[in-house]
N, C-alpha and C positions, 0 to 999 in steps of 0.2 A: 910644257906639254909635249908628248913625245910625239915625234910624226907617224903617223899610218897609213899603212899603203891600204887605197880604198878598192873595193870591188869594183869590178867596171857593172857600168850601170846595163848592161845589155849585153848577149852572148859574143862571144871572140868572133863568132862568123856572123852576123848581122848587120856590120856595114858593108858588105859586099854588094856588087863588086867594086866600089871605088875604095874599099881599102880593108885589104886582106887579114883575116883571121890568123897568118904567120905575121902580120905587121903588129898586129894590136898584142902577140905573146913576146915580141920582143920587146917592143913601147912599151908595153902596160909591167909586164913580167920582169922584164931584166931594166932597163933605163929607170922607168918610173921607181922601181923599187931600189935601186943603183940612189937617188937620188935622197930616199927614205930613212936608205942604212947608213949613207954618210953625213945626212943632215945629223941624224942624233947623235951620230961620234963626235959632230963638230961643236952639237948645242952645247953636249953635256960639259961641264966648267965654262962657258960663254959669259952667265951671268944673265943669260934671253932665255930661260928655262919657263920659269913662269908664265912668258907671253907669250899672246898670242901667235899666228902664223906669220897673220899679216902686221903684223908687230915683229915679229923677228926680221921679216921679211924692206922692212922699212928701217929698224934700227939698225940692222950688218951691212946696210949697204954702203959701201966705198970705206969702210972700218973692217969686217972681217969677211974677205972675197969668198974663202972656202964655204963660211956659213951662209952667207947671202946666193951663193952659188947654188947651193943643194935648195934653201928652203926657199928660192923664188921658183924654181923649176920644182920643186915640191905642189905648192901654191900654181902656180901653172897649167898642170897637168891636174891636177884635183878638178880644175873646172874645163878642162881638156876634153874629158873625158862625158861631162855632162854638154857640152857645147856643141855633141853629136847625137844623134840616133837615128836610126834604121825610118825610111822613108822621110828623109829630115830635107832641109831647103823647101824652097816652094813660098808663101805667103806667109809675112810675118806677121803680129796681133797688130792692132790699127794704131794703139797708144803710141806702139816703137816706130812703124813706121811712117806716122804723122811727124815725129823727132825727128827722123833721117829726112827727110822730105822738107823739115823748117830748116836743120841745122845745115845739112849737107849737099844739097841741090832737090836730088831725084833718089830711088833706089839705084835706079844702073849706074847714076853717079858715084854714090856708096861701095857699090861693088867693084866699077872700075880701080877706087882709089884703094880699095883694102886690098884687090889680087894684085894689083900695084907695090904696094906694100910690100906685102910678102913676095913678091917677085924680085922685088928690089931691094930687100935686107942682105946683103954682101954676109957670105959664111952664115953660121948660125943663126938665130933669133927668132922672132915671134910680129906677126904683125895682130893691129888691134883694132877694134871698137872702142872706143874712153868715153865717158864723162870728165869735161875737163872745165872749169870756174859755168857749170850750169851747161854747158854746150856738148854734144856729141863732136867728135873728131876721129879720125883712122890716123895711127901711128904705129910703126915702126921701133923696135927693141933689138939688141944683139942679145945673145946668149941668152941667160935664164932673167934678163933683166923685164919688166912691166913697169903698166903705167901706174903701180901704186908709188913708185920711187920718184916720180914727176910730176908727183900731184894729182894725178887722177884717177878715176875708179875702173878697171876694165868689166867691159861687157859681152865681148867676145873677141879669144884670141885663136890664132893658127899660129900650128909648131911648123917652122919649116926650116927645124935642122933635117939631116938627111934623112936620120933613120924612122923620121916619120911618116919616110914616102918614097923611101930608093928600093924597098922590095918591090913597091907597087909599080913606080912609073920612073924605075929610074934615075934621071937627071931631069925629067921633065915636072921642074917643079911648075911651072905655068899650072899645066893638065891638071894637075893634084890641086890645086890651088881651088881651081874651076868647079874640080869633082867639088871638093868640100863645101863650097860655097851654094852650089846647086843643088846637091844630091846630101850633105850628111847636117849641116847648121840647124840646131834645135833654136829655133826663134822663142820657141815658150822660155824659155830657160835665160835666153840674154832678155825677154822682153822683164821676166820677175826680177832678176839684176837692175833692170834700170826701173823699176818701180822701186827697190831699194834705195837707188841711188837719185 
């Protein structure tokens, strides 16, 4: 299956201002689609043509680096992109938040340990929300790797390589970190995630 670069689900200046309409035509336009054109240069003779995403995504890992490269930052950014929207943070639906609440202490506990996360990812990567053997957990990824590689299902991840936040704030990934968690996390969208999962 060939990878497609998806529309964002909301105009380029909509999450303003915690994160700018030149951020989301670079991210979205040049990186996301960067990761789109080389996935399929890499799929095409892989012998992972036929599967899925999250199938390719699962079988290239630690076997073929370039493909597992592109289509886990593929897979990434597909729900990257829905993981936000315009008057987003705030109250999550009662289901997700009674799980965070059993699994994880508190909400402010959840939240300490995921800006944490992402704080504390050395260089590139991704911090997360999982489902991991039945439990929620916050983890930590480098690069384009997730927790489908580690057994578990992600529910909501933050990009904090650079360029998903250095027009915005800089170096100051904390701040961004903050923004996103407050100001852009679409709860509806990780809560139908984990009714999947």
């Amino acid at each position: 299956m060939p990878f497609e670069l998806p529309d964002l689900p909301y105009a380029y200046d909509a999450l303003g201002p915690y994160m700018s309409a030149e951020t989301l035509e670079f991210h979205h336009d040049k990186h996301h689609a960067a990761y789109v054109t080389n996935g399929n240069k890499l799929l095409a003779g892989s012998g992972l043509e036929d599967k899925s995403l999250e199938e390719i995504v699962k079988e290239s890992y630690g076997k073929n680096a370039g493909l597992f490269n592109n289509a886990g930052q593929h897979f990434n950014h597909i729900h990257f992109w829905k993981w936000m929207k315009p008057n987003g943070g705030g109250a999550m639906p009662g289901e997700l938040e009674k799980a965070i609440v059993a699994d994880l202490g508190s909400v402010e506990k959840f939240r300490e340990e995921f800006l944490a996360a992402g704080a504390g990812q050395f260089g590139s990567g991704w911090a997360w929300l999982a489902v991991k053997d039945g439990k929620l957990s916050v983890m930590k990824t480098p690069n384009g790797e997730n927790p489908l590689v580690h057994g578990a299902t992600p529910l909501l991840g933050v990009d904090v390589w650079e360029h998903s936040y250095y027009i915005d704030y800089r170096n100051a990934r904390p701040k961004y970190l903050e923004a996103f968690f407050d100001n852009l996390v679409n709860w509806d969208y990780v809560a139908e995630l984990y009714s999947k999962a």
